[in-house]
KELORO-326317 format. One line per 4 residues: number of its first residue (from 1); for each residue y, x, z of N, C-alpha, C, O. Coordinates in steps of 0.2 Angstrom, whole numbers, plus 5000, padded with zeros to 4 digits. Layout:
% KELORO-326317
NUM	Y:X:Z:Y:X:Z:Y:X:Z:Y:X:Z ~ ...
% end
This chain:
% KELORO-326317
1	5057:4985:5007:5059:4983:5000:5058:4976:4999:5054:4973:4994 ~ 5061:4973:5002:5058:4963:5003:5063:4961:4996:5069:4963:4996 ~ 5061:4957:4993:5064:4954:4986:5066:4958:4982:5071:4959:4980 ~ 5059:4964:4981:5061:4968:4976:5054:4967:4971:5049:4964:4973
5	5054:4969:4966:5048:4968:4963:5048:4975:4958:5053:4978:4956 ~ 5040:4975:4956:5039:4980:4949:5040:4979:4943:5040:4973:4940 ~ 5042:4984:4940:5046:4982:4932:5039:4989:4927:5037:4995:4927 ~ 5036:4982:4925:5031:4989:4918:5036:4988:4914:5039:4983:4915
9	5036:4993:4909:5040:4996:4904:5035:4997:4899:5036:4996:4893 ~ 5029:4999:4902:5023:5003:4897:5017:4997:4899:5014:4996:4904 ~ 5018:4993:4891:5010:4989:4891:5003:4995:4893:4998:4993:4897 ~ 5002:5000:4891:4997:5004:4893:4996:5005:4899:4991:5007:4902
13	5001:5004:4903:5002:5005:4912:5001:4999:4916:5002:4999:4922 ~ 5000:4993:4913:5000:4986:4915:4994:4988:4923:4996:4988:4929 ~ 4988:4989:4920:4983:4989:4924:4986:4994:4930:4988:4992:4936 ~ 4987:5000:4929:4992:5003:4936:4997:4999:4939:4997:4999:4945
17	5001:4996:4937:5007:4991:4939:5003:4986:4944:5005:4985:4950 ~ 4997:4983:4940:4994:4978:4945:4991:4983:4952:4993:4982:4958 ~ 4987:4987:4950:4986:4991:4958:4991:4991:4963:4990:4990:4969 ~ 4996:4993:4960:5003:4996:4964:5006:4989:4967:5010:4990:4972
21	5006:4982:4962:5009:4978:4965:5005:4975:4971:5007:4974:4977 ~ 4998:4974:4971:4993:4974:4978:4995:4978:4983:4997:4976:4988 ~ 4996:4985:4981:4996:4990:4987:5003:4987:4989:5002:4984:4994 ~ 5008:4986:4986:5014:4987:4990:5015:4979:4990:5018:4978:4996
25	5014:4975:4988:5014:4967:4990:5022:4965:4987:5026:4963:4991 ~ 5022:4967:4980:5028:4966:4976:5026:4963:4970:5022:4967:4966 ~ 5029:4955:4968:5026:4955:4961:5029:4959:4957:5034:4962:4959 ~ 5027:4959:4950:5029:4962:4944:5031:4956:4940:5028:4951:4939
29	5037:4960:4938:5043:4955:4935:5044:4958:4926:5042:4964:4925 ~ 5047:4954:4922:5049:4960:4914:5057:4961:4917:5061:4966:4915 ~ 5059:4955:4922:5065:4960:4922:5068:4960:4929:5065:4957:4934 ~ 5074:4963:4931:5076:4961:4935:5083:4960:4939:5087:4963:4935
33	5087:4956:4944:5093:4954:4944:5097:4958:4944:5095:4964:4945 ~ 5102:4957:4943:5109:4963:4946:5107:4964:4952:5103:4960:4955 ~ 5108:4970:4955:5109:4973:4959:5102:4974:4962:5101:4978:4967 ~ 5099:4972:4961:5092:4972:4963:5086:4978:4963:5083:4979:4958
37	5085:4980:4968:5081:4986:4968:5075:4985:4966:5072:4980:4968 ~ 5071:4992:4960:5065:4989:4960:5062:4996:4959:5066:5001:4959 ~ 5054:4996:4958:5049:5001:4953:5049:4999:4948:5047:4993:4948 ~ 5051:5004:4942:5049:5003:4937:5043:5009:4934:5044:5015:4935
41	5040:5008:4932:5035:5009:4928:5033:5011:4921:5030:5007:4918 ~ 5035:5017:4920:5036:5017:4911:5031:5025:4908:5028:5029:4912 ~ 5033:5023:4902:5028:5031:4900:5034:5037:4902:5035:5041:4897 ~ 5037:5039:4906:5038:5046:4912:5034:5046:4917:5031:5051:4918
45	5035:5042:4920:5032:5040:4927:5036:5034:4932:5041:5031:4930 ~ 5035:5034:4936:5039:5029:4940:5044:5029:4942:5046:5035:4943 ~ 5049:5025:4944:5058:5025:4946:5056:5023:4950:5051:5020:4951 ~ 5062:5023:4953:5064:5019:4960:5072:5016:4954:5075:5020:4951
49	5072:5010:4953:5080:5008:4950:5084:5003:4952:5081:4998:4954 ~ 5091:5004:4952:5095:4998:4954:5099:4999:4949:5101:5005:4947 ~ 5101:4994:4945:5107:4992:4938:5103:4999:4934:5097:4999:4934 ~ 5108:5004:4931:5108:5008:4930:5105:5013:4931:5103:5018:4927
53	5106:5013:4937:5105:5019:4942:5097:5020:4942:5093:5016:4942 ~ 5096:5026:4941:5086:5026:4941:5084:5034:4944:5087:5039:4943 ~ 5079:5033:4947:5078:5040:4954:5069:5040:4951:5065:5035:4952 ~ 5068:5046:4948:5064:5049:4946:5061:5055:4947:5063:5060:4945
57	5056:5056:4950:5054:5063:4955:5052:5067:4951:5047:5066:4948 ~ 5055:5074:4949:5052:5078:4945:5054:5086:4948:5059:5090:4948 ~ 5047:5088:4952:5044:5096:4955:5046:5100:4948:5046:5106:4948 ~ 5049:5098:4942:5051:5104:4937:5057:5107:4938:5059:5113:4938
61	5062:5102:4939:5067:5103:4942:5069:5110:4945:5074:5114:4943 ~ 5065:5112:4950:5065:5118:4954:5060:5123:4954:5058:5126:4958 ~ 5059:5123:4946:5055:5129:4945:5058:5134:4947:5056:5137:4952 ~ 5065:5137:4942:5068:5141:4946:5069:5144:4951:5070:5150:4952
65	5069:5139:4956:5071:5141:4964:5063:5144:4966:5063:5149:4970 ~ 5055:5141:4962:5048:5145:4966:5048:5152:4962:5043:5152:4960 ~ 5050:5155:4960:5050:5163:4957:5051:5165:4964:5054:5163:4969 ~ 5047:5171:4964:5047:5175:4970:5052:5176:4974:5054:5174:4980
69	5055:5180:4970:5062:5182:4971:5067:5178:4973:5070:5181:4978 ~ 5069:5170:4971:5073:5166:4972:5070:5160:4981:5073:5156:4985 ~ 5064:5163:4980:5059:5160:4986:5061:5161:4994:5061:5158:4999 ~ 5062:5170:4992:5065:5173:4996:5070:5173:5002:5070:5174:5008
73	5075:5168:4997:5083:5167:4997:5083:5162:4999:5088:5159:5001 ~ 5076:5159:4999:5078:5152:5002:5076:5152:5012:5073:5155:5016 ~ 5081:5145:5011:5083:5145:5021:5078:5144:5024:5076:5147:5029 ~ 5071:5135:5021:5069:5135:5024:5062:5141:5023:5059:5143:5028
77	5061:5144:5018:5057:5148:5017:5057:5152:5024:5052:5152:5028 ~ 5063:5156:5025:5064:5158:5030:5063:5157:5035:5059:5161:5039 ~ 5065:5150:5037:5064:5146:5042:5058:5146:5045:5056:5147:5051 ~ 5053:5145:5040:5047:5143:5043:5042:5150:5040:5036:5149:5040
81	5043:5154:5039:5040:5159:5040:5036:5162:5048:5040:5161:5053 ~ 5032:5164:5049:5026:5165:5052:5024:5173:5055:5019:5175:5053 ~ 5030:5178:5059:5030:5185:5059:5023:5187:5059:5019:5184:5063 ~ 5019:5190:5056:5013:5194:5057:5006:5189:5054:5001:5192:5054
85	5007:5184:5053:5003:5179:5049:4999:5181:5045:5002:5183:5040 ~ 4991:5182:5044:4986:5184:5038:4985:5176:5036:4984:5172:5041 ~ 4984:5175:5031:4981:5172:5029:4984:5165:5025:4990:5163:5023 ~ 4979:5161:5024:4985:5155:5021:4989:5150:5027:4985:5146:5030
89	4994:5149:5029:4998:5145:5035:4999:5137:5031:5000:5136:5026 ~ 4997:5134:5037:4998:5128:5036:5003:5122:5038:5005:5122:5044 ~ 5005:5119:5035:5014:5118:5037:5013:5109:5036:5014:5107:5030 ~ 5013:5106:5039:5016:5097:5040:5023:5098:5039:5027:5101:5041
93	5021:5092:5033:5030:5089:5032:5030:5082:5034:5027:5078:5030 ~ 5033:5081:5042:5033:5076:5045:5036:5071:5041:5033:5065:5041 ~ 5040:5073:5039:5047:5065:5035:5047:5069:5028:5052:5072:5027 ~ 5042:5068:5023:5041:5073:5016:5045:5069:5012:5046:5073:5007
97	5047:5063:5012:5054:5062:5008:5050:5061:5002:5044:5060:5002 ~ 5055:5064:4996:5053:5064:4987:5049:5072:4987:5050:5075:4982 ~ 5045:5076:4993:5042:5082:4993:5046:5087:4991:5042:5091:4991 ~ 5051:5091:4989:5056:5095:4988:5055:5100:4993:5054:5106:4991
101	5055:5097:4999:5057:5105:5004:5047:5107:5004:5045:5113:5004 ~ 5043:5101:5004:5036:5105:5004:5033:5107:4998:5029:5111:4998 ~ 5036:5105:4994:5036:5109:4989:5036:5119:4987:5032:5122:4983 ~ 5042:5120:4989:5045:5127:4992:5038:5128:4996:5034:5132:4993
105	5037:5126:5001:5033:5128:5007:5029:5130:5003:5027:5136:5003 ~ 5026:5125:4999:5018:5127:4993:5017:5133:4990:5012:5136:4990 ~ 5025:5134:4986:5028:5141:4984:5026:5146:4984:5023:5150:4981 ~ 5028:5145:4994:5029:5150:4995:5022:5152:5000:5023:5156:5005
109	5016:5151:4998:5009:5152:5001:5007:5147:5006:5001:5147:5008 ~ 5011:5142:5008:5007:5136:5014:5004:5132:5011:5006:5131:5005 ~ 4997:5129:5015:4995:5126:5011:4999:5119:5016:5000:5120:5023 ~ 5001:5112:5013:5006:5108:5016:5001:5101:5014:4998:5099:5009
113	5001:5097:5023:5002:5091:5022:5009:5089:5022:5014:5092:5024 ~ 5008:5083:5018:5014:5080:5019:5013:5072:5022:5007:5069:5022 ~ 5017:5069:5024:5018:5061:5030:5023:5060:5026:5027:5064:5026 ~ 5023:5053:5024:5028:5046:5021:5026:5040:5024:5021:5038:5023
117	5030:5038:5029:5028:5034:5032:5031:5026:5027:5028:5020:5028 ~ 5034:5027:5023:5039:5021:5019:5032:5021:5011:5032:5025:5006 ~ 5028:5015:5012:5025:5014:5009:5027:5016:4998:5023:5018:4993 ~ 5036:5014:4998:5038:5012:4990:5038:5022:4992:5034:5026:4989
121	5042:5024:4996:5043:5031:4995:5035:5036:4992:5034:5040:4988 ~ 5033:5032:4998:5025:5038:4996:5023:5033:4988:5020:5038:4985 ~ 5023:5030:4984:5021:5029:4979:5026:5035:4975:5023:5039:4972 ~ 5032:5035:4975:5035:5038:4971:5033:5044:4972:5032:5046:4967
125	5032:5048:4976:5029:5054:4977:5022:5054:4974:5018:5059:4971 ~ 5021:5051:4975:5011:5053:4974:5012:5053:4964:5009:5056:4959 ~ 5018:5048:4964:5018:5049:4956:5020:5056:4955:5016:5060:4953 ~ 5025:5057:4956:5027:5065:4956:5022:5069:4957:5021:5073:4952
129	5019:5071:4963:5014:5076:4962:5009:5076:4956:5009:5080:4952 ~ 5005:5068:4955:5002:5068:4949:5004:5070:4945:5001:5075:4944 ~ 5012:5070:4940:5014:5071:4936:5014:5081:4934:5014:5084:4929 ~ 5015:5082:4943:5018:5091:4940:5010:5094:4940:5008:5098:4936
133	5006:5091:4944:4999:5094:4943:4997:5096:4936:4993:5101:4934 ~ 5000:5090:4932:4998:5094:4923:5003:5099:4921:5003:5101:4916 ~ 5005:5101:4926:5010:5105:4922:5008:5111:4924:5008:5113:4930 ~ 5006:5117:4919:4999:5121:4918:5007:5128:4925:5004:5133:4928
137	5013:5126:4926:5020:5131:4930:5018:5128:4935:5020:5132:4939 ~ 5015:5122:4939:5017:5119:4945:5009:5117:4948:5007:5117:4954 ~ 5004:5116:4942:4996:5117:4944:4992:5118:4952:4988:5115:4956 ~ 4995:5126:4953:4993:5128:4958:4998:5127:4963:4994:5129:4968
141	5001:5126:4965:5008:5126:4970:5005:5117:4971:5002:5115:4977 ~ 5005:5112:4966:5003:5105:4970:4996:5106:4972:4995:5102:4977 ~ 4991:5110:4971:4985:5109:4974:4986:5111:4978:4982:5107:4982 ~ 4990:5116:4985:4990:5116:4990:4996:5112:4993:4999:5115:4998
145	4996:5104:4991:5000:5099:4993:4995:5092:4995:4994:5088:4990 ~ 4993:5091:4999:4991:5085:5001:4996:5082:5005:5000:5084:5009 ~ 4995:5074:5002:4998:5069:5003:4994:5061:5008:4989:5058:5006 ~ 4999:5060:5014:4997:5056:5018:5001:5051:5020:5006:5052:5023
149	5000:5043:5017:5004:5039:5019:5005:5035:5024:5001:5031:5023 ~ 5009:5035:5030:5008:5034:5035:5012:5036:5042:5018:5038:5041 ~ 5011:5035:5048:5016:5035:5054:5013:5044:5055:5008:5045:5056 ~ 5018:5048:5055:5019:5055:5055:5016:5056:5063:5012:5060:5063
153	5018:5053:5068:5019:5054:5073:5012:5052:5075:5011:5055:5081 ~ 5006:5048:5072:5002:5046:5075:4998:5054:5071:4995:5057:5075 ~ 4998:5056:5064:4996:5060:5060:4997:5065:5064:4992:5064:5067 ~ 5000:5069:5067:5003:5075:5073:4996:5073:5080:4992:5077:5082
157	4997:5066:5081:4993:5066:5088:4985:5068:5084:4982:5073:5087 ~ 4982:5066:5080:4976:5065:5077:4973:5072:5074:4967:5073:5073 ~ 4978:5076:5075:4976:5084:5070:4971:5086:5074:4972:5086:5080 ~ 4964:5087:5071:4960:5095:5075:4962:5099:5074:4957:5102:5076
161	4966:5103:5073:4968:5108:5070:4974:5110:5071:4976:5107:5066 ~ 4978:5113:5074:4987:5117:5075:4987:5117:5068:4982:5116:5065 ~ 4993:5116:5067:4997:5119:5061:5001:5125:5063:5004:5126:5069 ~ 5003:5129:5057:5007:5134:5060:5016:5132:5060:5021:5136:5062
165	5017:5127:5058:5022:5126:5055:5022:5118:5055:5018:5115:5051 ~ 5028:5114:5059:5030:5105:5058:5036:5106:5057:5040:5109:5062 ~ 5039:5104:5051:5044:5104:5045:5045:5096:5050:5041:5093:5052 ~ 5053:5095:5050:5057:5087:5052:5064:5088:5048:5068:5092:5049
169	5064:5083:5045:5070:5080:5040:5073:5075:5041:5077:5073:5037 ~ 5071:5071:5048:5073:5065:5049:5079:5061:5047:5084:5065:5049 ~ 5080:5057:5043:5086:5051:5040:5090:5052:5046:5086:5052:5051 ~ 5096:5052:5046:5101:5047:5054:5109:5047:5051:5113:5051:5049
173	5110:5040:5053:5116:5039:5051:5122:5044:5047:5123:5043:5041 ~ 5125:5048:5053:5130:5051:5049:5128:5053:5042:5132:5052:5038 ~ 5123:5055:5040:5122:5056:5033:5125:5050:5026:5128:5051:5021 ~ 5125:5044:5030:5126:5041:5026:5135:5039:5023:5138:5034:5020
177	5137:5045:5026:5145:5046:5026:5147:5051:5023:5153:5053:5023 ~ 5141:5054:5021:5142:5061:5019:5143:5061:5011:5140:5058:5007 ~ 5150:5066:5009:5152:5066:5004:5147:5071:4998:5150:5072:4993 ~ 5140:5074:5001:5138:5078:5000:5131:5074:4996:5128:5076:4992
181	5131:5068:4999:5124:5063:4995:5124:5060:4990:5127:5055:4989 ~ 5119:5063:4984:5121:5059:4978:5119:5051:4979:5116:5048:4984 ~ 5121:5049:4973:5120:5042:4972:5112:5039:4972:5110:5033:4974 ~ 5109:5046:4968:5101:5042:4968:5099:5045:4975:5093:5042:4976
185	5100:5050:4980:5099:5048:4986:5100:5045:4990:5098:5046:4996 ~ 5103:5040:4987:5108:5032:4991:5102:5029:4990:5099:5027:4996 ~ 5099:5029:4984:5094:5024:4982:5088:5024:4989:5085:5020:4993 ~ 5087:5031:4988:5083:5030:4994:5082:5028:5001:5077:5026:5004
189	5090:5028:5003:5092:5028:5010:5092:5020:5011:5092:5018:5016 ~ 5092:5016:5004:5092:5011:5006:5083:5008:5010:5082:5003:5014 ~ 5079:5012:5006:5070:5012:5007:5071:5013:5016:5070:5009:5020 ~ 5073:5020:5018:5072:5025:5025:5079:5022:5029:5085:5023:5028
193	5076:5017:5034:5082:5018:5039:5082:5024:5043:5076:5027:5043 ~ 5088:5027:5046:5088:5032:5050:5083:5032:5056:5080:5027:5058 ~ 5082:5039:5059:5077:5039:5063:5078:5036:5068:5084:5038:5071 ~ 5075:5031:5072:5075:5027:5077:5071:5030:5084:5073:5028:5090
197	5067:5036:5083:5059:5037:5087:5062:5044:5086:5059:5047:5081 ~ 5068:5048:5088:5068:5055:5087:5066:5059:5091:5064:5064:5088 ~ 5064:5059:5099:5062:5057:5103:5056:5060:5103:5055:5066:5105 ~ 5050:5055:5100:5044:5053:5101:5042:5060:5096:5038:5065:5097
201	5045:5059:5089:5042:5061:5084:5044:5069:5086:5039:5073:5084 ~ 5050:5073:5090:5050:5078:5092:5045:5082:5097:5043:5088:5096 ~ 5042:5076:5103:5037:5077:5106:5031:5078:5103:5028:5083:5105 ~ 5029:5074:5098:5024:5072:5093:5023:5080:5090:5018:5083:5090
205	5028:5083:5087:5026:5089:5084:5026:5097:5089:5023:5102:5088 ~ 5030:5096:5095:5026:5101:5099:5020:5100:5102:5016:5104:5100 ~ 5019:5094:5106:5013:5094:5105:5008:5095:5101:5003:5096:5103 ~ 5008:5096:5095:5004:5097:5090:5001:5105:5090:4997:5108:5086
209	5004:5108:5094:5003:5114:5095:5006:5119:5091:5004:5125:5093 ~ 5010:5120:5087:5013:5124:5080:5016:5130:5083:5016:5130:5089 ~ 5017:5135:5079:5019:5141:5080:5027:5140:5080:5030:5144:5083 ~ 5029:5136:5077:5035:5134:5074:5038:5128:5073:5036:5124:5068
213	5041:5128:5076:5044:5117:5072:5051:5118:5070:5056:5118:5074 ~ 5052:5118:5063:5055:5118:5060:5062:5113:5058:5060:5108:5055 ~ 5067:5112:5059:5072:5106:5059:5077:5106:5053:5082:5109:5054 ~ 5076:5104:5051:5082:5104:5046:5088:5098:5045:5086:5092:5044
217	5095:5100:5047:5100:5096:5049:5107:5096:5045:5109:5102:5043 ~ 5109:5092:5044:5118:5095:5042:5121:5100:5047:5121:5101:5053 ~ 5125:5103:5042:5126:5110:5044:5130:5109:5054:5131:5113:5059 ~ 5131:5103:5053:5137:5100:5059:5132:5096:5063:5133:5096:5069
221	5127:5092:5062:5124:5089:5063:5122:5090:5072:5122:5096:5074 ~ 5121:5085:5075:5118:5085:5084:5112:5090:5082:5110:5090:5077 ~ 5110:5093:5087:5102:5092:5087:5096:5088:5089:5097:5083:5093 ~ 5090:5088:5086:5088:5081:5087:5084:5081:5092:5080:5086:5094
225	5086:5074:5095:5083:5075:5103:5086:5077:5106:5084:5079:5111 ~ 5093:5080:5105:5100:5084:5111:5093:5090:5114:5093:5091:5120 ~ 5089:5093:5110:5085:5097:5108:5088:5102:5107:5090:5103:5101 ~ 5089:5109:5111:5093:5116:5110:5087:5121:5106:5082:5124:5109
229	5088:5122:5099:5084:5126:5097:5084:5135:5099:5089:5139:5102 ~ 5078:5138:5098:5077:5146:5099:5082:5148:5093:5085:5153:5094 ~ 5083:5147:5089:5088:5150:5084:5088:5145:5076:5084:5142:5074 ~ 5093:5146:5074:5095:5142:5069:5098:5146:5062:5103:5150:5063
233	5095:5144:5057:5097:5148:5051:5102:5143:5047:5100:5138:5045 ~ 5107:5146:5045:5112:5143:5044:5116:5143:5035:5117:5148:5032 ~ 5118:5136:5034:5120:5138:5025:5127:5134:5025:5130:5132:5030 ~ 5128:5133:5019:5134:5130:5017:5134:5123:5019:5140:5121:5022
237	5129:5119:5019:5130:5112:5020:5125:5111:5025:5127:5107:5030 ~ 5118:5114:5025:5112:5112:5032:5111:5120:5036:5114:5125:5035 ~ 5107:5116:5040:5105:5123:5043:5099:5121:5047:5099:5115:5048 ~ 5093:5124:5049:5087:5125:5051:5086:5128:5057:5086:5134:5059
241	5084:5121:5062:5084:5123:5068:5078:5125:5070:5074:5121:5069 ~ 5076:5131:5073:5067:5133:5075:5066:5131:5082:5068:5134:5087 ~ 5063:5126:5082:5059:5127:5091:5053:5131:5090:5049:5132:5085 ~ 5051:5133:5096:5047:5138:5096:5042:5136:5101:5044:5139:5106
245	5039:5134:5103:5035:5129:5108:5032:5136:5113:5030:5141:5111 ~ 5032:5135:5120:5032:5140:5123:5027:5146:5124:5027:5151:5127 ~ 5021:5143:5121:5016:5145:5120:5015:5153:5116:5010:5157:5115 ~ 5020:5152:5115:5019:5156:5104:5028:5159:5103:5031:5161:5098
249	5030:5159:5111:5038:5163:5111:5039:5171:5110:5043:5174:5106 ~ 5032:5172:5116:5031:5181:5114:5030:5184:5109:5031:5190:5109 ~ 5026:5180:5104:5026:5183:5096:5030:5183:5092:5030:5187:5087 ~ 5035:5180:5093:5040:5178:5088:5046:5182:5089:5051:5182:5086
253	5046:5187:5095:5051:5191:5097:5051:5197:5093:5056:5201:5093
% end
């Protein structure tokens, strides 16, 4: 985010504005150029904004979708479910984005790290989680959400602990031709180059020992790492490739 800066909006928020311009090494401006990306900072919570355009993280959004019922029906739900599982399953979201897919996860009983390696990204999220935590609907679903800002790949090598479950969402080009992306996930794509280490970070999460690594792709999309999944759950637009790391094959039949 180089030649971008912080916008307060809310004098009462000045004192956070200065934290956040330290953390990310952005001054804060009253205003900003055309065309110019910035965080703004107001009584909602934090934006990501260009001109008009403003990208706001808000977990209320998809209340609807965590009702049990509607949980069910979902892909990655599916996806990353765990055959014969007691207990609470714990699930890494390697590339956690604006948190949405670990969100779901939370829903639906994991308790979920999350990895942002893109510093302005992970602030927008943490406001986000902040923000649903007061919401007496979303309370318990972010408590079983920790957030980690940071190289995902090196978080995977450092675990004590398997996870049962490594969620990957990785950015890569074709996406950004897709007729399917809105505009305020433009904004984003400007923060996230596509994945460069697909590679590394594919290895990075079997290694990690998981019952499950979870992929999530355009419905057309390569697979990642020219990586042939155990089976793949399939939708209108993505689809959810399962590796199954060889260790934890025979359970899953």
């Amino acid at each position: 985010m180089q030649d971008n800066l912080i916008l307060c909006a809310a004098p009462e928020r000045m004192e956070e504005a200065q934290r956040l311009s330290k953390r990310l090494g952005l001054p804060i401006s009253e205003t900003a150029e055309a065309g110019q990306l910035c965080l703004r900072l107001d009584g909602d919570g934090l934006h990501l904004q260009l001109d008009k355009l403003s990208l706001l993280g808000d977990f209320s959004a998809l209340l609807p979708r965590l009702h049990p019922n509607a949980l069910n029906g979902e892909m990655l739900v599916r996806a990353a479910k765990i055959k014969g599982f007691e207990g609470t399953p714990t699930a890494i979201d390697a590339t956690a984005g604006m948190g949405e897919d670990a969100l779901l996860l939370a829903a639906a009983g994991f308790s979920v790290i999350l990895c942002e390696r893109n510093p302005v990204i992970a602030a927008l999220l943490k406001d986000t989680m902040e923000r649903a935590a007061l919401d007496p609907a979303l309370t318990e679903i972010v408590g079983r959400m920790e957030l980690h800002e940071g190289d995902s790949i090196q978080l995977l090598r450092d675990l004590d602990q398997a996870p049962e479950v490594v969620l990957l969402d990785p950015m890569f080009p074709e996406r950004r031709k897709s007729g399917l992306i809105g505009k305020k996930l433009q904004l984003l794509q400007r923060l996230e180059a596509p994945c460069s280490d697909e590679v590394e970070l594919l290895e990075a999460a079997v290694a990690a020992g998981p019952k499950k690594v979870v992929i999530k792709r355009p419905l057309k999309g390569p697979y990642l790492a020219e990586r042939k999944p155990a089976y793949s759950i399939r939708g209108k637009a993505v689809r959810y490739d399962c590796i199954i790391p060889t260790q934890h094959r025979k359970s899953e039949k």
